[in-house]
C-alpha positions as protocol buffer text, in pm:
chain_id: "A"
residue {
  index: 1
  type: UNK
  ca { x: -1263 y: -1180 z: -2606 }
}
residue {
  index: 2
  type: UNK
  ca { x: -1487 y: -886 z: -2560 }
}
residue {
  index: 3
  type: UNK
  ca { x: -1774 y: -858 z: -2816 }
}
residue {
  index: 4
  type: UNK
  ca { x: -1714 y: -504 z: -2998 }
}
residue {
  index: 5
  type: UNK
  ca { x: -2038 y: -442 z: -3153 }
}
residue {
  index: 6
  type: UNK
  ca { x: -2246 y: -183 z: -3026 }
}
residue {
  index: 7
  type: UNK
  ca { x: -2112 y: -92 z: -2714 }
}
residue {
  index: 8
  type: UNK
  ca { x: -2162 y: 225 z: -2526 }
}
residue {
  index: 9
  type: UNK
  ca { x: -1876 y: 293 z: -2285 }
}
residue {
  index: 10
  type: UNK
  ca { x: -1850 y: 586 z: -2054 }
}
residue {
  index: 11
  type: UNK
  ca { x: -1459 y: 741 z: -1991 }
}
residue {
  index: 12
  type: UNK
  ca { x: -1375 y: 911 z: -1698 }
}
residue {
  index: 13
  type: UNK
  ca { x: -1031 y: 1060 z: -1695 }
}
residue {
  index: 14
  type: UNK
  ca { x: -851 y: 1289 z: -1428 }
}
residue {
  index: 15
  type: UNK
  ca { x: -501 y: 1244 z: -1215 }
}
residue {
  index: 16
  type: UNK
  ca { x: -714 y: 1067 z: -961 }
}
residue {
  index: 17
  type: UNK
  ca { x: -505 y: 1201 z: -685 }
}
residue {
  index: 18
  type: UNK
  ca { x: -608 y: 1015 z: -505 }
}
residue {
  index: 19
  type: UNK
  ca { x: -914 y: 861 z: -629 }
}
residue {
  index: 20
  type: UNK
  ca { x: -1210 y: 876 z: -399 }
}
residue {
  index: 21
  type: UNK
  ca { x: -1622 y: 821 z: -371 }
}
residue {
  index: 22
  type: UNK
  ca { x: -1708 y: 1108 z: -487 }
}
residue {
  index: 23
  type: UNK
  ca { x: -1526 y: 971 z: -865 }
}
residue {
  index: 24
  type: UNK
  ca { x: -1696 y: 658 z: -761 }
}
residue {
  index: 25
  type: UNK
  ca { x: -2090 y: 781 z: -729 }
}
residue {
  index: 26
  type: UNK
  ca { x: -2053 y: 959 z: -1048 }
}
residue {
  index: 27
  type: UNK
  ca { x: -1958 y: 711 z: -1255 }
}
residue {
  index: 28
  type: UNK
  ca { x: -2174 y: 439 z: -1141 }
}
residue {
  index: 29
  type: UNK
  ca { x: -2454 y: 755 z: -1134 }
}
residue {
  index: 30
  type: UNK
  ca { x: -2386 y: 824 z: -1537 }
}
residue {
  index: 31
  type: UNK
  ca { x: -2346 y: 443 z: -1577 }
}
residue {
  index: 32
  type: UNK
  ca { x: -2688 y: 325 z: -1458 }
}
residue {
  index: 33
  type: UNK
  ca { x: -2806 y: 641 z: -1610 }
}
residue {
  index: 34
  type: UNK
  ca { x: -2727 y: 621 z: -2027 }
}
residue {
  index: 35
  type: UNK
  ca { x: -2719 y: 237 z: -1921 }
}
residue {
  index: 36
  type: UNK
  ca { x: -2317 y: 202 z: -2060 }
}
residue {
  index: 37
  type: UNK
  ca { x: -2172 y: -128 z: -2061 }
}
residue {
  index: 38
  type: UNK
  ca { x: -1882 y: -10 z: -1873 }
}
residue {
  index: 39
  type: UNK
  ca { x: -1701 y: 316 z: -1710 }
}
residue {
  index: 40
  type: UNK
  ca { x: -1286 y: 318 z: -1801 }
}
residue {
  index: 41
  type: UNK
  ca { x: -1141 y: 532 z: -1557 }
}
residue {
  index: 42
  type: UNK
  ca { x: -827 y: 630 z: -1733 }
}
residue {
  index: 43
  type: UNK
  ca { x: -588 y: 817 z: -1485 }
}
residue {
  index: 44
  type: UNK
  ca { x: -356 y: 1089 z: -1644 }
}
residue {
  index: 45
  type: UNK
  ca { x: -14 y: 1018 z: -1779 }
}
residue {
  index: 46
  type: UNK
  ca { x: 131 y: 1402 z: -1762 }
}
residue {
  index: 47
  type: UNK
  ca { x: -180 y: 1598 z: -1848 }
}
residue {
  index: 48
  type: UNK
  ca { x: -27 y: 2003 z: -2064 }
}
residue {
  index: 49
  type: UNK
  ca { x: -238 y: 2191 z: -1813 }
}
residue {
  index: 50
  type: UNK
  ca { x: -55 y: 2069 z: -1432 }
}
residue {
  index: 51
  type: UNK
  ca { x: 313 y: 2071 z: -1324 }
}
residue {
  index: 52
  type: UNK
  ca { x: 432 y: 1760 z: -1352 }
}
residue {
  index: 53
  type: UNK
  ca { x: 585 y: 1757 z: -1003 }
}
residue {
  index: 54
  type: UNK
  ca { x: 284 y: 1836 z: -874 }
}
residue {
  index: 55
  type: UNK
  ca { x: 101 y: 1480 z: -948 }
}
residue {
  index: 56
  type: UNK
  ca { x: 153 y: 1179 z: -723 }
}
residue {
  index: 57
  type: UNK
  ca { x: 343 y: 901 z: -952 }
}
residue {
  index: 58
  type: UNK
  ca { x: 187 y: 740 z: -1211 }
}
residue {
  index: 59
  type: UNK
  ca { x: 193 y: 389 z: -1106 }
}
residue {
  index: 60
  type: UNK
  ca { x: 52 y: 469 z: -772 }
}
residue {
  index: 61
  type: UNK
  ca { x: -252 y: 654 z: -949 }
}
residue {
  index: 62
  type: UNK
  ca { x: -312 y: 353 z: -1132 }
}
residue {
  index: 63
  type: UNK
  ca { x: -286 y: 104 z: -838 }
}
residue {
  index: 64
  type: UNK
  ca { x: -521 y: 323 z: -614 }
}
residue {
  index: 65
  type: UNK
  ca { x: -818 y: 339 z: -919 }
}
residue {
  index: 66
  type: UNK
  ca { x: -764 y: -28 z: -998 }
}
residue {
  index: 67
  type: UNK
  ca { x: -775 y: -143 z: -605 }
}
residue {
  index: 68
  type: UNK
  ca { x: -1106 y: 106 z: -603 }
}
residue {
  index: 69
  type: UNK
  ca { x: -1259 y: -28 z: -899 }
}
residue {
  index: 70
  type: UNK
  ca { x: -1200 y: -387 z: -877 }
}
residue {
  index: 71
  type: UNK
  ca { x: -1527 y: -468 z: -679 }
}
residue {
  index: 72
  type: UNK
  ca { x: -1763 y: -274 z: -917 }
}
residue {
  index: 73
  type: UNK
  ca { x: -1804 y: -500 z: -1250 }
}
residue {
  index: 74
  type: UNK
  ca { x: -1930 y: -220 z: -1450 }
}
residue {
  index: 75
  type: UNK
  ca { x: -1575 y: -58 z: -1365 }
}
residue {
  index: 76
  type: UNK
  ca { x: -1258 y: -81 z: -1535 }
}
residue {
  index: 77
  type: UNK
  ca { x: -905 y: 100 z: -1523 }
}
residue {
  index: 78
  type: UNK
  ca { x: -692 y: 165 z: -1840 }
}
residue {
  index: 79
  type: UNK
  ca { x: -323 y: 195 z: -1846 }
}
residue {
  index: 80
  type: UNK
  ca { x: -345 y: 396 z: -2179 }
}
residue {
  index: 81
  type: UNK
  ca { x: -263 y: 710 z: -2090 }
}
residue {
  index: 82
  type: UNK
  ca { x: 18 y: 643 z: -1810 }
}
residue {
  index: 83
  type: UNK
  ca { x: 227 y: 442 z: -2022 }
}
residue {
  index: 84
  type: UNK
  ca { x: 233 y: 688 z: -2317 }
}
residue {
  index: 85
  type: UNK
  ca { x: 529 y: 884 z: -2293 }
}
residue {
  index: 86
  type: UNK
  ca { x: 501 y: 1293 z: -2361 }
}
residue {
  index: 87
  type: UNK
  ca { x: 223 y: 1473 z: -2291 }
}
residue {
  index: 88
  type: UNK
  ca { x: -142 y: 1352 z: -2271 }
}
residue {
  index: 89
  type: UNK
  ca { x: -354 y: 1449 z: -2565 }
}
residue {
  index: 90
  type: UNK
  ca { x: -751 y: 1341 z: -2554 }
}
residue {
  index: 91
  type: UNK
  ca { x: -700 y: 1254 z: -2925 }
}
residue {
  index: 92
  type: UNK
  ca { x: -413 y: 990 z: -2896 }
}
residue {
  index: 93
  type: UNK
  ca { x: -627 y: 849 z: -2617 }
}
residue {
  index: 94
  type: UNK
  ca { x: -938 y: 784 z: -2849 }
}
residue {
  index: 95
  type: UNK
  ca { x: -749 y: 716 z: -3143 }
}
residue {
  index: 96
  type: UNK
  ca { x: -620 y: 412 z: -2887 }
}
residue {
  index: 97
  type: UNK
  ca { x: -967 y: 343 z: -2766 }
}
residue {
  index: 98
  type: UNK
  ca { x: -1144 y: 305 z: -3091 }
}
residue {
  index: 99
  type: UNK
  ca { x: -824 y: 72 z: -3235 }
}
residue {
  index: 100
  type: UNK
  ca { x: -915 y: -143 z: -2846 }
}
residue {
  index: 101
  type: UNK
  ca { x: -1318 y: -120 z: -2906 }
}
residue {
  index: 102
  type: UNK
  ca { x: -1381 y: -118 z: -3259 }
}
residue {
  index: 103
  type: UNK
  ca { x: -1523 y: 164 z: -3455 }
}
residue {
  index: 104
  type: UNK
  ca { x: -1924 y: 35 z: -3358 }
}
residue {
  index: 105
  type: UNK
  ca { x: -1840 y: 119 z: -2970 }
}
residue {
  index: 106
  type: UNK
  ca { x: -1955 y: 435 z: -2883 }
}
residue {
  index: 107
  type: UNK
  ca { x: -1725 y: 615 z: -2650 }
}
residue {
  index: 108
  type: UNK
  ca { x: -1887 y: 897 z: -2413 }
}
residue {
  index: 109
  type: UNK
  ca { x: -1621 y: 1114 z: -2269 }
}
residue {
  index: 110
  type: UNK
  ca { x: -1758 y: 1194 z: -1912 }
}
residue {
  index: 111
  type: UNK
  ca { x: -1649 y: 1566 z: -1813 }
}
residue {
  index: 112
  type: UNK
  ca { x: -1788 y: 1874 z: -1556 }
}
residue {
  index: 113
  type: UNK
  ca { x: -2046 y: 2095 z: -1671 }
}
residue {
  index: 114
  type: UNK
  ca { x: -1748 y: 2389 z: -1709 }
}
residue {
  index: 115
  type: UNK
  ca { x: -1509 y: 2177 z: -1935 }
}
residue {
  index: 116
  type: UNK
  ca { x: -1760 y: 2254 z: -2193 }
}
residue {
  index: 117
  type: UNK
  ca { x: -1677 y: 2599 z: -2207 }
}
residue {
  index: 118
  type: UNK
  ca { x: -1264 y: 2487 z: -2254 }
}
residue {
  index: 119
  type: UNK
  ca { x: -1307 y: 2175 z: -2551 }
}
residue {
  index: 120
  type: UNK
  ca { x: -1204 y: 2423 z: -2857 }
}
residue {
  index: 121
  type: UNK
  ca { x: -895 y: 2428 z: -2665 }
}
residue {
  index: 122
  type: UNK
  ca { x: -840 y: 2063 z: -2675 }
}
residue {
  index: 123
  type: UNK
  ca { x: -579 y: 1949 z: -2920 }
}
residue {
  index: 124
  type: UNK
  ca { x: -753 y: 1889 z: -3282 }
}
residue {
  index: 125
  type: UNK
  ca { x: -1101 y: 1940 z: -3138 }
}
residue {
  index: 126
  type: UNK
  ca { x: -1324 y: 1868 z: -3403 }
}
residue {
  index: 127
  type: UNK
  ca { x: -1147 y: 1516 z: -3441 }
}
residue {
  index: 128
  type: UNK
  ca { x: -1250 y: 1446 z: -3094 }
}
residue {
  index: 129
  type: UNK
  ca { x: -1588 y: 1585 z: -3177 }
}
residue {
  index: 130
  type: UNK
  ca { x: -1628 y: 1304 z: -3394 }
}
residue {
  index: 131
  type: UNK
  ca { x: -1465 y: 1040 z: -3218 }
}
residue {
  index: 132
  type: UNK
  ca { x: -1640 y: 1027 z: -2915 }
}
residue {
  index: 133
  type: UNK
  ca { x: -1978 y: 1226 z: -2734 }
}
residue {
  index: 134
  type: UNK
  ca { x: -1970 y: 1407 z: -2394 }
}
residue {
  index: 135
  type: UNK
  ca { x: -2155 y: 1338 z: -2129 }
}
residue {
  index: 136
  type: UNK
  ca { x: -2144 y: 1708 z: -1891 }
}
residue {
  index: 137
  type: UNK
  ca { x: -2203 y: 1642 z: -1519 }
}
residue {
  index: 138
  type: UNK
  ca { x: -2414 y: 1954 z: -1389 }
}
residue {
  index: 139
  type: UNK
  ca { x: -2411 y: 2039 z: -1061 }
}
residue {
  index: 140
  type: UNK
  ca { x: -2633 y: 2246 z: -848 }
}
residue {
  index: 141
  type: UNK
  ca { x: -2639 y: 2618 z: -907 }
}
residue {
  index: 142
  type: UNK
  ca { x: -2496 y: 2570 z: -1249 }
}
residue {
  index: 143
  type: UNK
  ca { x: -2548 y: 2852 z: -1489 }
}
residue {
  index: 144
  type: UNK
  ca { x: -2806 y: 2699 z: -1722 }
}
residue {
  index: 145
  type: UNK
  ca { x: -2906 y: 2954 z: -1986 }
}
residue {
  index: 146
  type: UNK
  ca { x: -2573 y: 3012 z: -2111 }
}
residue {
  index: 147
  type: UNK
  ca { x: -2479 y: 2659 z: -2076 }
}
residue {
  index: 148
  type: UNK
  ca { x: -2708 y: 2525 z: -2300 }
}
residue {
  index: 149
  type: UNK
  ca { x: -2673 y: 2766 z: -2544 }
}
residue {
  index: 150
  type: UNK
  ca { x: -2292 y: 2703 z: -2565 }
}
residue {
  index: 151
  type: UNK
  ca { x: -2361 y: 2326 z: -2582 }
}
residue {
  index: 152
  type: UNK
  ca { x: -2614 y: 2398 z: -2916 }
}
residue {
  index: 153
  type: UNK
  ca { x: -2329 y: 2645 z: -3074 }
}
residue {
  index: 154
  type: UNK
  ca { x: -2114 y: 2354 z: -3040 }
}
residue {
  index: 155
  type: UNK
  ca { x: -2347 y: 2068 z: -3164 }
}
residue {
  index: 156
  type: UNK
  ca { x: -2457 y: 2295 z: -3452 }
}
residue {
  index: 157
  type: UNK
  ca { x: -2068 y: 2455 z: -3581 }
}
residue {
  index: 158
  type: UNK
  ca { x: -1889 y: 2134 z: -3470 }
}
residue {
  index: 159
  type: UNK
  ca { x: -2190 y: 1848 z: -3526 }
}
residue {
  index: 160
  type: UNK
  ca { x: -2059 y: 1793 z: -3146 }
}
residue {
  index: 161
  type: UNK
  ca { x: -2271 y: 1531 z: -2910 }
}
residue {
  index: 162
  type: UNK
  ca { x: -2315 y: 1663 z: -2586 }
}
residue {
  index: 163
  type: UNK
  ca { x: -2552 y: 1522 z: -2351 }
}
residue {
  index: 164
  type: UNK
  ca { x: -2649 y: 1651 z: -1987 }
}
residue {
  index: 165
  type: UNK
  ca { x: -2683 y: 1485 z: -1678 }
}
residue {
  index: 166
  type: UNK
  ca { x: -2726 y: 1597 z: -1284 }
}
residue {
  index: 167
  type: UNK
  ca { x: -2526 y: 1394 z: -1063 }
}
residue {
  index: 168
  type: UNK
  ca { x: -2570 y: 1366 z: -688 }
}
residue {
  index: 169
  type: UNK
  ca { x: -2382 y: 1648 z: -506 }
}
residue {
  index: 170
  type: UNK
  ca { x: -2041 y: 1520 z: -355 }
}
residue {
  index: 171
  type: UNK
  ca { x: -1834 y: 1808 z: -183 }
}
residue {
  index: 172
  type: UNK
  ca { x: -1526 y: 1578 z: -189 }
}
residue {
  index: 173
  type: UNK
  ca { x: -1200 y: 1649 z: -402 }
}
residue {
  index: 174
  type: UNK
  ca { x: -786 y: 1501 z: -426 }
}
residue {
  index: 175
  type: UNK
  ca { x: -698 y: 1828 z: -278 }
}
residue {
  index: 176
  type: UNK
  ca { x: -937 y: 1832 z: 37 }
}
residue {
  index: 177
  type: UNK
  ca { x: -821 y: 1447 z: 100 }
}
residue {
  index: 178
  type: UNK
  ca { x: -420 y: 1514 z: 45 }
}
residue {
  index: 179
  type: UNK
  ca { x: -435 y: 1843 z: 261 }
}
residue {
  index: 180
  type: UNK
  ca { x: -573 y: 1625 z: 502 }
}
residue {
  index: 181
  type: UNK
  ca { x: -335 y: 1350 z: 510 }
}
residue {
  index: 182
  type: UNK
  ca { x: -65 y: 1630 z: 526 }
}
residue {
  index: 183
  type: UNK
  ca { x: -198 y: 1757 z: 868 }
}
residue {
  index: 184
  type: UNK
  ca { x: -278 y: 1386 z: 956 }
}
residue {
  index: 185
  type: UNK
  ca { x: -602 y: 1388 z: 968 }
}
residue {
  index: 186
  type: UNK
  ca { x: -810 y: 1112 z: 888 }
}
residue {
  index: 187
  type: UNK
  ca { x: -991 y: 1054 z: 539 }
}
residue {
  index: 188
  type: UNK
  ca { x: -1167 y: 752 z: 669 }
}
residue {
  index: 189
  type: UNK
  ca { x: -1548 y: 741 z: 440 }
}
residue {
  index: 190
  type: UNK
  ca { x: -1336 y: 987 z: 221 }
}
residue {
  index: 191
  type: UNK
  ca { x: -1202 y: 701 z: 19 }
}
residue {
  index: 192
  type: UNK
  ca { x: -1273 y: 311 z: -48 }
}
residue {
  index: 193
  type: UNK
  ca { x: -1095 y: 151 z: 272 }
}
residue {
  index: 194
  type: UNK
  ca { x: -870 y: -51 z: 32 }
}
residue {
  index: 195
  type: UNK
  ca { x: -697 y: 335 z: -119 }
}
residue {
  index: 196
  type: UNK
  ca { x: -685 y: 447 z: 254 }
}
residue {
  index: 197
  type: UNK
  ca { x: -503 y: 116 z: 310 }
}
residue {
  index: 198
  type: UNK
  ca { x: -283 y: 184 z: 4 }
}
residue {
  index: 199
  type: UNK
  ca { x: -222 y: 509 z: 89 }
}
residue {
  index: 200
  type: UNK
  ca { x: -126 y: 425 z: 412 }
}
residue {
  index: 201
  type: UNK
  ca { x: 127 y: 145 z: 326 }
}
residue {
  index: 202
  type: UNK
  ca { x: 261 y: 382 z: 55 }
}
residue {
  index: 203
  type: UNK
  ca { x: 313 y: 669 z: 301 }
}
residue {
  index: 204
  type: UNK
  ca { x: 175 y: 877 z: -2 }
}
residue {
  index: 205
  type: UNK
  ca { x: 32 y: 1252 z: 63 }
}
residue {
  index: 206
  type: UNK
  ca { x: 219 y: 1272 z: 422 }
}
């Protein structure tokens, strides 16, 4: 059994649709970086902000994560949010987390420089606030004057963690990768051969 004391985990959620390197260098970047025990990638269940029939199936998500995680031992993939029926609230997902790691683990919620600017929108914010930090990716040609002064409004109202990071600059995203599978192209160094292989078998994206 895991020992629960004084961990620091890192959480990366997202539909992961598919998952792909560019998810893969960031989270092994942030990792190494605030030198976390582990990254959970925790794929979506059916996030309030996307049309449901607009996200691959669940089950698939998860498989294509876990077969690109499984060869990184600093990786791990939850089923927490996918098996939850409803919609997927941040809270309920901590609330999970903290019951899994104990309340000494510290959680780090992993999220793009401009999701700072949305988190009073999350669903009983300052709960989250002080469930879990943030870790906020920056990437290049970010607007840094205004950013940091949101993040020290929000650490000073809230008592909000929010540390800052630059990651190394990966133009890949889901949508370039399933656009490209729909005009069957090929998204060979795109993706971990094992998803391509996945994908392939699944006939997913075509």
């Amino acid at each position: 059994m895991m020992d629960k004391t004084n961990k620091k985990i890192g959480i990366l959620g997202g539909t992961f649709d598919p998952v792909h390197h560019g998810h893969l260098i960031l989270a092994d970047d942030v990792r190494q970086k605030f030198s976390l025990d582990k990254v959970v990638f925790i794929p979506s269940g059916m996030p309030p902000h996307k049309a449901v029939s607009s996200v691959t199936e669940a089950e698939h998500r998860f498989n294509m994560v876990r077969i690109a995680v499984s060869t990184n031992t600093g990786f791990e993939v939850s089923r927490i949010e996918i098996d939850r029926s409803g919609y997927t609230y941040t809270i309920d997902t901590l609330t999970q987390l903290k019951r899994e790691y104990g309340d000494d683990t510290e959680l780090l919620f992993i999220i793009g420089a401009d999701v700072v600017n949305d988190l009073l929108t999350w669903k009983n914010y300052e709960m989250v606030f002080g469930m879990c930090g943030f870790i906020a990716v920056l990437r290049p040609g970010f607007d840094n004057e205004s950013f940091v002064k949101r993040i020290n409004w929000l650490e000073e109202t809230y008592k909000a963690k929010i540390y800052t990071t630059d990651t190394p600059l990966i133009e890949i995203s889901s949508t370039i990768i399933r656009e490209k599978l729909q005009r069957g192209q090929s998204i060979k160094y795109l993706v971990p051969e094992s998803v391509e292989a996945y994908v392939t078998e699944n006939g997913l994206y075509t």
